[in-house]
Residue, then its C-alpha position, 0 to 999 in steps of 0.5 A: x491417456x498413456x504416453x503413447x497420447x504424447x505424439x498429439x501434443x506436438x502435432x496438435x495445433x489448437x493450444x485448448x486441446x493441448x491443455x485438455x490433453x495434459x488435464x487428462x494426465x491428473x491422477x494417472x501414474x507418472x509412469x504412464x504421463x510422464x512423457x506427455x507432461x515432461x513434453x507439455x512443460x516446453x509448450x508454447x503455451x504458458x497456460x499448458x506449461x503451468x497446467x503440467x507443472x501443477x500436475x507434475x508437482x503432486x506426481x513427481x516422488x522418485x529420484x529417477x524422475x528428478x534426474x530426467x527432469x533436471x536433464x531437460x535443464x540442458x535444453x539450449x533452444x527452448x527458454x520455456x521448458x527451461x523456465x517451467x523446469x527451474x519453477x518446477x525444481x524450486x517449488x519441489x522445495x527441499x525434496x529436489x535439494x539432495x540431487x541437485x547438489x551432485x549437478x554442481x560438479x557437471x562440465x556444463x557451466x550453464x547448467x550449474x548456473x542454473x541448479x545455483x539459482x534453483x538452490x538460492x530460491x529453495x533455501x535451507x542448510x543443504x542448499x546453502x552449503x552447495x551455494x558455498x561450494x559454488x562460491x569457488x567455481x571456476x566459471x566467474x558467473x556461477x560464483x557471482x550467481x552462487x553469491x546472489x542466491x546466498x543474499x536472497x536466502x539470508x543465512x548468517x551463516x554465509x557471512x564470514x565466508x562471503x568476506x573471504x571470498x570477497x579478499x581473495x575474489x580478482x572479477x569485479x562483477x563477483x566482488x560487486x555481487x558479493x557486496x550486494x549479498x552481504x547488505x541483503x544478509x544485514x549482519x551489522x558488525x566491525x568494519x571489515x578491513x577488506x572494506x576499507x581496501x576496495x572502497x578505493x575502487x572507482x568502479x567498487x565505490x558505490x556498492x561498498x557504500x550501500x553495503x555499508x549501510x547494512x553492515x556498518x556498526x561502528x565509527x570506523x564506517x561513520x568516518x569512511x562514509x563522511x568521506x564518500x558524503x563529501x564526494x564531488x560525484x553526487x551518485x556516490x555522495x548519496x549512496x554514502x548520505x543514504x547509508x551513513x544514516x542507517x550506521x548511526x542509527x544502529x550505534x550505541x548512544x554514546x558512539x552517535x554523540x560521537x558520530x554527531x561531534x565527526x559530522x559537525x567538524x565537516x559543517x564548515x568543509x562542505x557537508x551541509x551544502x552537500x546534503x542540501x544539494x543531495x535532496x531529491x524529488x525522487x528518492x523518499x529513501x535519501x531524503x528521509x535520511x538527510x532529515x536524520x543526519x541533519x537532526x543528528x548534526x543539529x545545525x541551524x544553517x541545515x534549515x535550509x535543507x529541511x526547508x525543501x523537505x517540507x514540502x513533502x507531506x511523508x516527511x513534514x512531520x520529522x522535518x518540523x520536528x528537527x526543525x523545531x529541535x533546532x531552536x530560535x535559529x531554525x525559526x528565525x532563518x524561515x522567517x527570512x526565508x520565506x519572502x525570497x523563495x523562488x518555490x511556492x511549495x517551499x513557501x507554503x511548507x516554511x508558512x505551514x512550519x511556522x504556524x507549528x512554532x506559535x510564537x508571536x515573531x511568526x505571526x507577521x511572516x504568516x500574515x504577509x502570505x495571506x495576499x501571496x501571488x501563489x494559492x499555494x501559499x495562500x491556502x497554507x497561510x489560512x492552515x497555519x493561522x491557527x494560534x493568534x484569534x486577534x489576527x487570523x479571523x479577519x483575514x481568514x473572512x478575507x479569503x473567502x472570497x478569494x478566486x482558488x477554490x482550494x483556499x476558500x476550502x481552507x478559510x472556511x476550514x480554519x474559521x470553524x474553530x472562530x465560529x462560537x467567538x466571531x459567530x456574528x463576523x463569520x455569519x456575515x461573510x457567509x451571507x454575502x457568499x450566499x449572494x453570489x452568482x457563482x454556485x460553489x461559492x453559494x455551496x460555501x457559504x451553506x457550510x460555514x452556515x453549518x459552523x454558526x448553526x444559521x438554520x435560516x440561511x440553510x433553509x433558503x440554499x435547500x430552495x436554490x436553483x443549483x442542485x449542488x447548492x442544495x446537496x450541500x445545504x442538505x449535508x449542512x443541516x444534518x450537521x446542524x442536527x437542529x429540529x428545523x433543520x431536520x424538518x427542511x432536510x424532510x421536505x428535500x426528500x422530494x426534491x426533483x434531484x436524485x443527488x439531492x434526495x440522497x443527501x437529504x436522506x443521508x443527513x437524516x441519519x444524524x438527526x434523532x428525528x422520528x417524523x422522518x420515519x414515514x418519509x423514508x419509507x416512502x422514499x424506498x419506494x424512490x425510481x432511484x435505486x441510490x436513493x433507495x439505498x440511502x433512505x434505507x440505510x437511514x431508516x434502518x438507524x432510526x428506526x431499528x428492528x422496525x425496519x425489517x419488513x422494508x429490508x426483507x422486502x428490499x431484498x427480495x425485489x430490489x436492485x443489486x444497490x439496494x440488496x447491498x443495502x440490505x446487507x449493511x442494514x442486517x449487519x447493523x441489526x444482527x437479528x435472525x429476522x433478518x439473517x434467516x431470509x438473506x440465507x433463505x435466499x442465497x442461491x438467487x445471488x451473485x456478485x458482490x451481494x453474493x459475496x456480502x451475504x456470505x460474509x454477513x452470514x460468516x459473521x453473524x450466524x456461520x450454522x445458515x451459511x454451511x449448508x451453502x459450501x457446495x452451491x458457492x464453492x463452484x459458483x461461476x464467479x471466480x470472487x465468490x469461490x475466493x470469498x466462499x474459500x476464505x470463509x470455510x475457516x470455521x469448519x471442523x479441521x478434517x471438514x475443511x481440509x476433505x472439502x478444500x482438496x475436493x474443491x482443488x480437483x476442479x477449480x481452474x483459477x490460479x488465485x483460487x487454486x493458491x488460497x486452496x492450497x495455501x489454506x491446506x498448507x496452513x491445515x496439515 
């Protein structure tokens, strides 16, 4: 293929022999191609753009082919070419930096623009001096891209001149991207006095307090930031909150005494009522530093604040903490609080918070949620009823009959520390469970059976007429790990449910019991393929070794889920009797079994899974390539990198083609 060939490229119509056309183009001299993959990189197709750019990236090594890639930057009407272009120069990496730098002088400002975003993907000194130049172009839009490009590099070294820039710079839209730049770069410091200048900028404010946030390191930030916190407008006041917390967080302990001591002269002037108001349902971000600054400022009229966040799971940890910090005032305003929230969320995390506390004053205030309107707060009464025995049981027994599955869950789950001291109470309300009409109160009472070891009770709900009663009496006895127990989970292999077997063989494992060795490995023999995996699992823990033969036939003649099966077992053994058959075997595999067993043979005996690199690595599924890829990091160094670019000439799946080249990378 010459580029004589480059007329078909645009004639042809049918994108797969344009694609092909360009495939042709690999290993031909760039003289020879050039035409024809510079013209495939405005293709319509993404696909044959990306082909050419994969092509052009091993091809291209001189600066005449540079420049006349770079000129095709001046194309106005094609956005492709245009982006497969700028791709192209920005993975050249620093080979293409040099040359670029003389196109920031060129009269098309578009085009400086553009080689400006090149350079700020590139990175490095050369690339960060030409973006300083660009800092000063007379077109505004360079400047602010050339602004831009120097935060996403993140050189220190551009700070000082970002700050001059940011004094003498008049457009708005250059001093915002300037801003953004120096709180992408995050060199903390004295406050610069241009700061402080522009921070009286209505249309400036924001930025400067984000800014801040990266770039404040002393108490001058914390005060300019009080005042934005004390803003009427709540999209400044927590740009300020969001900020002042990482500020003080970077001061020394003596300056966060000090900040402290500012933030608590405002509580009385609005600031705790601002932060209050500033908690959002949808920004982790700012609410985790409203709990910071609160901590910080210690006051206990801020619960109210911390109240809310509670409710939130990601920071009911730090909320409590600062909380509890707090002292007797924090408890004693959830206590009041917790019967006059409109919230049930925000009753349910006060409940939770003050079964942490475990101080006899909450004990009232928890018992009271146990007959709340909101499940919600039920089922956070039963959580936090953790610390009183004199109290809690009864009402927990109480809530197992409650109409919200999710609050039972919770009673059961806050009884099973009672069962040994109120095993007889605990047993009793089990029992009545196990009467009722509903199937998942039946389901209940077989794990609570569990908690006080009543085998009784789990032998007669493996008998019930609902399968899910009898799963759960299964996992229940397993539990219990008693002989009879084992001996009904024995008989609940032949129960007429595959679920149920499944389980009966699955709460074997935790039963040390040779007489259901037989059983299972009848159970292999299942019409379930799942129960055949089960029991197989299960077998193979107690019995060992001696289960290789039911795995080495399993694998030769089972399903896809009972050779994965197989899989965990060899991995639990790790013997060669096992590991040589599977090897044996490889070529018969796909998918995920494929896939297993070369990771099994990786980790256990990487000399059976070298002779299999050729057969996997051009394997149909694109999975397996990646995982026999991944797995060729225990070749000798020149193996590897010999079958990895051998591998790269063919492979046609982008995620494949990166690991390759990625893993090379990390070779050479």
């Amino acid at each position: 293929m010459t580029s004589s060939d480059n007329y078909s490229l645009s004639d042809e119509k049918n994108e797969e022999v344009r694609y092909g056309i360009v495939q042709k183009q690999f290993n031909l001299p760039l003289q020879e191609s050039r035409n024809t993959l510079f013209a495939a990189l405005g293709d319509e197709s993404w696909r044959v753009r990306k082909k050419s750019i994969e092509i052009l990236l091993t091809a291209i090594s001189t600066d005449e082919d540079l420049l006349h890639l770079i000129d095709l930057l001046r194309d106005e009407d094609n956005a492709g070419l245009r982006n497969a272009v700028i791709e192209l120069l920005s993975r050249l990496d620093k080979k293409s930096v040099t040359l670029l730098l003389r196109y920031l002088d060129d009269d098309d400002h578009d085009l400086r623009k553009q080689i400006v975003d090149i350079l700020g993907t590139i990175g490095g000194d050369k690339a960060v001096s030409g973006l300083i130049k660009a800092l000063s172009d007379s077109d505004v839009n360079v400047a602010a891209a050339a602004a831009e490009a120097l935060g996403s590099v993140g050189d220190k070294a551009a700070v000082s001149v970002l700050i001059d820039n940011l004094e003498s710079a008049e457009d708005l839209f250059l001093r915002f991207n300037i801003l953004a730049a120096l709180g992408r770069i995050g060199v903390a410091g004295p406050l610069p006095a241009v700061i402080r200048q522009l921070v009286s900028h209505d249309m400036l404010r924001r930025a400067v307090y984000e800014c801040l946030g990266k770039i404040g390191g002393d108490l001058d930030a914390v005060d300019l930031l009080v005042e934005g916190l004390l803003s009427q407008l709540p999209s400044l006041s927590q740009a300020a909150i969001s900020s002042l917390s990482q500020v003080i967080k970077r001061l020394e302990p003596s300056e966060q005494q000090e900040a402290s001591r500012k933030l608590q002269k405002f509580c009385d002037h609005g600031l705790l009522e601002r932060l209050t108001s500033s908690v959002s349902s949808e920004n982790l971000l700012l609410n985790e530093a409203i709990v910071n600054l609160l901590g910080i400022i210690g006051d206990p009229r801020g619960a109210v604040a911390l109240f809310k966040l509670l409710a939130d799971e990601r920071l009911a940890p730090a909320a409590s903490r600062v909380l509890k910090s707090m002292g007797e005032g924090s408890v004693t305003i959830a206590i009041d609080s917790l019967n006059i929230m409109d919230s049930a969320e925000a009753r349910a995390a006060v409940c939770r918070f003050l079964g942490t506390v475990k101080e006899s004053r909450c004990r009232a205030a928890i018992s009271d949620a146990f007959t709340d309107a909101s499940p919600t707060v039920r089922r956070a009464a039963a959580e936090a009823a953790g610390y009183d025995e004199s109290v809690f049981p009864p009402l927990l027994i109480k809530l197992l009959s409650d109409e919200d599955s999710s609050v039972r869950a919770a009673a059961i789950k806050a009884l099973i520390p009672y069962s040994s001291r109120y095993a007889a109470m605990i047993n009793d309300a089990a029992e009545k469970l196990a009467l009722s009409l509903e199937p998942e109160k039946r389901k209940e009472a077989a794990a609570i059976f569990s908690a006080v070891e009543n085998v009784d009770g789990i032998a007669i709900l493996l008998k019930d007429e609902e399968s899910v009663v009898r799963e759960s009496a299964c996992r229940a006895a397993g539990e219990i790990k008693d002989k009879r127990g084992c001996h009904c989970l024995v008989q609940a292999l032949m129960d007429e449910d595959a679920d149920v077997r499944i389980s009966a063989a699955e709460a074997l494992s935790l039963c040390d019991d040779p007489e259901a060795i037989a059983s299972l490995r009848l159970l292999i023999k299942d019409e379930d393929p799942w129960v055949q995996a089960a029991a197989l699992r299960t077998l193979v823990k107690l019995s060992g070794n001696d289960s290789i033969p039911e795995i080495l036939e399993s694998w030769s003649n089972g399903s896809e889920v009972l050779q994965l099966a197989c899989i965990d077992a060899c991995e639990l053994l790790g013997t060669a009797e096992c590991l040589v058959p599977i090897s044996q075997d490889l070529g018969n595999h796909h998918g995920d079994v494929l896939k297993g067993a070369i990771k099994l043979l990786h980790r256990h005996d990487y000399s059976l899974l070298v002779p299999w690199f050729s057969h996997i690595l051009c394997h149909p599924d694109w999975d397996v390539r990646l995982t026999a890829v991944k797995a060729t990091d225990q070749l000798e160094p020149e193996q590897r990198i010999s079958l990895l670019k051998k591998t790269l000439e063919y492979e046609d799946y982008d995620l494949v083609r990166a690991e390759i080249r990625s893993l090379l990378l990390r070779n050479s």
